[in-house]
N, C-alpha and C positions, 0 to 999 in steps of 0.2 A: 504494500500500500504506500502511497505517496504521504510522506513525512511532512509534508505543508499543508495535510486536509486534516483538520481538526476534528471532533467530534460533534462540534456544536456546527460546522460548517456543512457536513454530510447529514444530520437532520436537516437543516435548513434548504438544501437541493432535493432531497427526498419529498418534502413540502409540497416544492414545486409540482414533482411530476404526480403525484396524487392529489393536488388540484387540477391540474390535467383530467388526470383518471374523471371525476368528481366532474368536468367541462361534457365529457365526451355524449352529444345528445342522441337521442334517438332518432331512425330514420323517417324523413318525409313520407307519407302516407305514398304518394306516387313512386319513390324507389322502391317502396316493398312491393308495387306491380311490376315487379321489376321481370318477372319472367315473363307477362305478357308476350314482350316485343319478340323474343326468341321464338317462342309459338311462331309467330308470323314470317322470321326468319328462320327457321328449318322446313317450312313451306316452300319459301322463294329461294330457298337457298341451291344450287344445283349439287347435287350429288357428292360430285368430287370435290367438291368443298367442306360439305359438311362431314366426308372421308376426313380431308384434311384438318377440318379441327378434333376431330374424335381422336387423330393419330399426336396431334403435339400436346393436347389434354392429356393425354395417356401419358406424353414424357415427360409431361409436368409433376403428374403423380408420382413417378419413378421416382420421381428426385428426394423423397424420403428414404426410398432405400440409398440409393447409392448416388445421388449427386447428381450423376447424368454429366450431360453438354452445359449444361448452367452450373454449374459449379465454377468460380474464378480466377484468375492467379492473384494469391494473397500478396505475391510480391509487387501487386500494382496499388495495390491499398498501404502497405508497410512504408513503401517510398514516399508517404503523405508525411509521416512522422518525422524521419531521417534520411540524411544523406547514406548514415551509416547501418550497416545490416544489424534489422531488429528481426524477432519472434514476435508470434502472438502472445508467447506469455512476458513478453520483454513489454508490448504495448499494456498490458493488463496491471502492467506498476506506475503506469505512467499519471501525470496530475490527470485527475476529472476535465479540467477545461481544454487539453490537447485533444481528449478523447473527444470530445463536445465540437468544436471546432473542425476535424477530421470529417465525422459523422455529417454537420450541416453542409461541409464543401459537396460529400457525395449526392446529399439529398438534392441540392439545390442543382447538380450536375448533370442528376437522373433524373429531375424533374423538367429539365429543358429538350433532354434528349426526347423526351417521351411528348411535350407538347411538338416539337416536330414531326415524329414518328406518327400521331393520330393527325395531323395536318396531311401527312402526305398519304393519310390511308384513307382518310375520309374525300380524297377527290373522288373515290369510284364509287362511293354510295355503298351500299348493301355488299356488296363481292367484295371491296379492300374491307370491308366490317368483318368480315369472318376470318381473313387474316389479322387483326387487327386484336381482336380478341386475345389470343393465344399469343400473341407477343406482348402485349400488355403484361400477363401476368406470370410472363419469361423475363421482361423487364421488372419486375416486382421483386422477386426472388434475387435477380441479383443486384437492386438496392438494397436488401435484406441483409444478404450477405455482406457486404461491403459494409454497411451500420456495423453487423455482428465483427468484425474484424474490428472496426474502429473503436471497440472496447471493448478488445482483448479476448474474443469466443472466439472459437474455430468452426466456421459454418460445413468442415470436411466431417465433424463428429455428427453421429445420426441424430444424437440430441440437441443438435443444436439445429438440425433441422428440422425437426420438427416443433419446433419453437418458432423458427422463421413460417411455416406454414401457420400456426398457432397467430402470430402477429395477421400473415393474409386474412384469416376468420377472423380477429377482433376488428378490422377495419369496414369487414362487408357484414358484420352483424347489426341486430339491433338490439334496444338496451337491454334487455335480457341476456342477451348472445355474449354482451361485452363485459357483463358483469361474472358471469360464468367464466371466460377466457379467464379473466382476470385473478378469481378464484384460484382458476387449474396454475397458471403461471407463479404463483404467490408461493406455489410451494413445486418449484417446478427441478427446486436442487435438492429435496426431501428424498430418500433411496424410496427408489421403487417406484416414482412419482414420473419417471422420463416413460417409462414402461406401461404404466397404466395411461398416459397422455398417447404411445403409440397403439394401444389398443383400440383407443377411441377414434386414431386417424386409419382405424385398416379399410374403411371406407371410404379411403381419398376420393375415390371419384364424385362422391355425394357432396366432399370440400371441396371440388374446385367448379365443378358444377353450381353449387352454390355461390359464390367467386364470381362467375361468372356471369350468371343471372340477373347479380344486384348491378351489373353495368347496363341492364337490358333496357328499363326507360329512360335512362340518359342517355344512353346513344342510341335513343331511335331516331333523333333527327338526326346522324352521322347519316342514318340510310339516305338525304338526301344528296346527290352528284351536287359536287362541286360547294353546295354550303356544308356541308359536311365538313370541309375545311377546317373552317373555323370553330365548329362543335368540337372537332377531333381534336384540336388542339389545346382546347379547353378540356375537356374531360379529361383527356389523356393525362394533362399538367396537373389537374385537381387528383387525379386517382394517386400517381404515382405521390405529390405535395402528401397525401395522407400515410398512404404504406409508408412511407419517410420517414414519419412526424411519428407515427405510432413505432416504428420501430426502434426509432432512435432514445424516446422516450422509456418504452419495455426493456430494453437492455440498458439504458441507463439507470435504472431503476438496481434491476441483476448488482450490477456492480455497485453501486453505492450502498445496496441493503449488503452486499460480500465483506465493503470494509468495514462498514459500521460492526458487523461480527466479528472483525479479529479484533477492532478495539476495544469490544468487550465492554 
């Protein structure tokens, strides 16, 4: 633990993100019609599309066992900290506000990349939507990872993956769902508690499907050519802005309740 963070200084950041917690509202009556629109698009959708999201949905859920293709080099993250060669458990001693500062550069990093990414997908209306999907929440995962790195988790450990999925459900929940997360993650360093959490995720497909879903009445207007645009780019920047913001906050949380325990 870093030698300059007091005890009375780690209550008082702890504070913060549990009024955070305590901010986080329930959703708009209209996103929990959220599966609506998708009814409509697997209708219109043609075939080999909706192959092809059935197929990266599939690799997304992988990514609990074993990583997959979205898994990152940690060494693109570490480089944030130092010129000189760190670990993760080298960043995990590191001050709180290195860690804090890290985290917001990637958020705010990921979060442009992705108002681009839904600008350029929403020119095609409905067809760049079902691409658009499955990369969103390819993008999600590894802002995830990238937070998780930036204080000091290894998102290579299955536990810590499915933690980062844990973070994707607390952001497309609602208040019931978030409070539950919250719960489950509260004692998510407890033995036996990483295990009981992947019990409950052997259903991934029902979490990302879910995931999924809650972006369904927002981006129905993506389905139109060309205004789509500017929806895409917006949603996409507001979705990725929240995984972010909930991730950065859940793992900052981890590690501030970690030192506050050594100092007893």
């Amino acid at each position: 633990m870093n030698k300059g963070e007091s005890h009375e200084y780690l209550i008082e950041e702890l504070r913060i993100v549990e009024e955070w917690e305590r901010d986080q509202k329930d959703l708009w009556f209209w996103e929990k019609l959220g599966r609506l629109p998708f009814v409509l698009l697997d209708k219109l959708t043609p075939k080999v599309l909706r192959e092809k999201i059935g197929q990266v949905v599939d690799e997304v859920g992988s990514y609990i066992q074993s990583g997959g293709r979205y898994l990152i080099r940690e060494e693109d993250i570490i480089g944030k900290f130092s010129a000189n060669p760190l670990s993760i458990a080298d960043i995990a001693q590191l001050p709180l506000e290195n860690m804090d500062r890290v985290a917001e550069d990637f958020k705010q990093s990921r979060t442009r990349v992705a108002a681009l990414q839904g600008a350029t997908t929403g020119i095609g209306g409905i067809f760049t939507l079902a691409i658009d999907i499955p990369a969103l929440l390819g993008l999600s995962l590894k802002t995830l990872q990238e937070i998780a790195i930036s204080y000091g988790y290894d998102p290579k450990e299955k536990n810590e993956r499915i933690f980062i999925v844990k973070c994707m459900q607390f952001v497309s929940s609602d208040i019931v769902g978030k409070k539950a997360i919250l719960e489950e993650l509260a004692a998510f360093e407890q033995e036996g508690t990483d295990k009981q959490a992947f019990s409950q995720l052997q259903g991934w497909q029902e979490v990302i499907a879910t995931y999924r879903d809650n972006f369904g009445w927002k981006k129905l207007f993506q389905m139109i050519p060309i205004a789509g645009i500017l929806f895409g780019a917006y949603l996409n920047k507001s979705t990725i802005q929240d995984v972010g913001e909930a991730g950065k906050m859940l793992y900052r949380k981890r590690r501030i309740l970690e030192r506050i325990e050594k100092i007893g």
